[in-house]
C-alpha positions in Angstrom: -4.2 -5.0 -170.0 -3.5 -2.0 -172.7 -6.1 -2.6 -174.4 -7.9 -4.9 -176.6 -6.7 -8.0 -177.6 -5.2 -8.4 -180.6 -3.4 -12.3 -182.2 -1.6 -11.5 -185.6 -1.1 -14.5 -187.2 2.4 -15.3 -189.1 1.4 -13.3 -192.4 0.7 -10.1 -190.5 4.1 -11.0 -188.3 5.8 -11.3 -191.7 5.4 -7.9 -192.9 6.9 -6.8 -189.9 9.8 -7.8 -191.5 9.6 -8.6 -195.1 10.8 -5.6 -196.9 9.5 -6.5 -200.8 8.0 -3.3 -202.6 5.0 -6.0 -203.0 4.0 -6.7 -199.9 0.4 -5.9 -199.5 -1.0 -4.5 -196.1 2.6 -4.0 -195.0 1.8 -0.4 -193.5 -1.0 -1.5 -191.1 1.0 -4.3 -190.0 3.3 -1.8 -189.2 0.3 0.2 -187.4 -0.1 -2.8 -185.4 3.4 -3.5 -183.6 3.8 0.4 -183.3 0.5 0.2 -181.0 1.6 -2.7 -179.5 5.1 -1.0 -178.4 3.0 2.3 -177.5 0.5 -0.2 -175.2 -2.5 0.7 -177.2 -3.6 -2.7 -178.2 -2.1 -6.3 -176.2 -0.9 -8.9 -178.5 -0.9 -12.9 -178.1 0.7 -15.4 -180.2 0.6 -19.0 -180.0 3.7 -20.8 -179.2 4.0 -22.5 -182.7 5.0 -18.9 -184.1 8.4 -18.6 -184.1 7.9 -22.0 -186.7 5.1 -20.5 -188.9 7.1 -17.2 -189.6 10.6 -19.4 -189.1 9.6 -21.6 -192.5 8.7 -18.4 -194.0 11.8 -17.0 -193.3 13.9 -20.0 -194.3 12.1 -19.6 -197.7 11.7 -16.1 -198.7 14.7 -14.7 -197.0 17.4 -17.7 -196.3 20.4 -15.1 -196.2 18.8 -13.2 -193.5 16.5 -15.5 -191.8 18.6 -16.2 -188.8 18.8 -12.4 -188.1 15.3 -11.3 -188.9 13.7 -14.2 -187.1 16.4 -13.4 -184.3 15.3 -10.0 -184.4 11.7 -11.1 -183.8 12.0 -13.6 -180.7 13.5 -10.0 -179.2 10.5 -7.7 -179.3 9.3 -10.7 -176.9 5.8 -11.5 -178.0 3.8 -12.4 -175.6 2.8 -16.3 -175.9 0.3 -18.5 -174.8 1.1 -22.1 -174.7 -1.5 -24.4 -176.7 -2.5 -26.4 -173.6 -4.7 -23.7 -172.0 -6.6 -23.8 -175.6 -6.2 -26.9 -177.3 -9.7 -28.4 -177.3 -10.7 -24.9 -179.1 -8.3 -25.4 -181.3 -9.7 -28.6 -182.5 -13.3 -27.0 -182.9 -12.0 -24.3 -185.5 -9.8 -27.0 -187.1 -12.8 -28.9 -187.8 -15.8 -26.5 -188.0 -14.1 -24.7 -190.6 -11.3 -27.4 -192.6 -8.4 -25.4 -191.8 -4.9 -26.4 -190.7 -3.8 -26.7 -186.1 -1.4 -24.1 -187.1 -3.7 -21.5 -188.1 -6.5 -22.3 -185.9 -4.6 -22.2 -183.5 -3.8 -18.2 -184.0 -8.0 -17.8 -184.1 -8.4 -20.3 -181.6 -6.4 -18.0 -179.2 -8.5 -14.5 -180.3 -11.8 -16.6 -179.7 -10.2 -17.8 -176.2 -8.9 -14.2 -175.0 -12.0 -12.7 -176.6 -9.9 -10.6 -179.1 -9.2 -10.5 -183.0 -7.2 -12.3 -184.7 -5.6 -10.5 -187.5 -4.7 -12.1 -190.8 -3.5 -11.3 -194.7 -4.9 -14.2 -195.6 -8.2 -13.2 -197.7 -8.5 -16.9 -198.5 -8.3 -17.8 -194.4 -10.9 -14.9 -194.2 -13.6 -15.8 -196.0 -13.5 -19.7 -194.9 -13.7 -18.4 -191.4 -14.9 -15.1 -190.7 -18.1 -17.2 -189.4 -16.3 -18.2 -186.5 -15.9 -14.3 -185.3 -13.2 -12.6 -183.7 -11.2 -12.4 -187.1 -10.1 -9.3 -189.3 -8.3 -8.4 -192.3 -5.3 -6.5 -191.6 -5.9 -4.0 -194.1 -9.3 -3.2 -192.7 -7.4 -2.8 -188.8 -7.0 0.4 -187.7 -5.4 1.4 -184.9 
């Protein structure tokens, strides 16, 4: 282990890649997989993903979402399969009326006893009562 544990979920993942002069937070995102590549902080994504920030993709970006997303599967995120987690999966899903896919990112941070990072302020304040959860633009490296 590099250090602590960090799960960005798919809108922090996004700005990794998503280049629009509007896209809040992007620069500590940024902060984020530059300490990940210099092993200063050890990442973990659920297996689900390559789907969340795949859809994005497909939407936002359909002329270049093949390469981008392509592009991301190479930096080979770590991943941990939902089976070693599932049951707390369920408990933020229904403790806190949010969707599997993004309890399943918390989930993960609460199981590895690391943050999840999100740029969802909406996701934030629904379940920053549950712990291990940040902003990304309050992370610093």
């Amino acid at each position: 282990m590099a250090g602590p544990v960090v799960v960005p979920d798919a809108s922090v993942l996004l700005k990794w890649v998503l280049r629009s002069p509007d896209e809040e937070d992007r620069s500590p995102a940024l902060a984020l997989k530059a300490a990940w590549l210099d092993e200063a902080v050890d990442i973990v994504v659920p297996t689900l993903w390559v789907f969340d920030v795949g859809n994005v993709l497909g939407l936002k970006q359909p002329s270049s979402a093949t390469a981008l997303l392509l592009a991301m599967i190479d930096l080979g995120l770590p991943e941990r399969p939902a089976s070693s987690y599932v049951s707390r999966i369920f408990d933020v899903m229904r403790g806190y009326g949010v969707t599997f896919y993004d309890a399943a990112y918390h989930a993960l941070a609460i199981d590895r006893g690391g943050t999840m990072l999100t740029a969802d302020r909406r996701y934030h304040r629904k379940c920053v009562g549950a712990g291990h959860l940040a902003l990304i633009g309050d992370w610093r490296a």
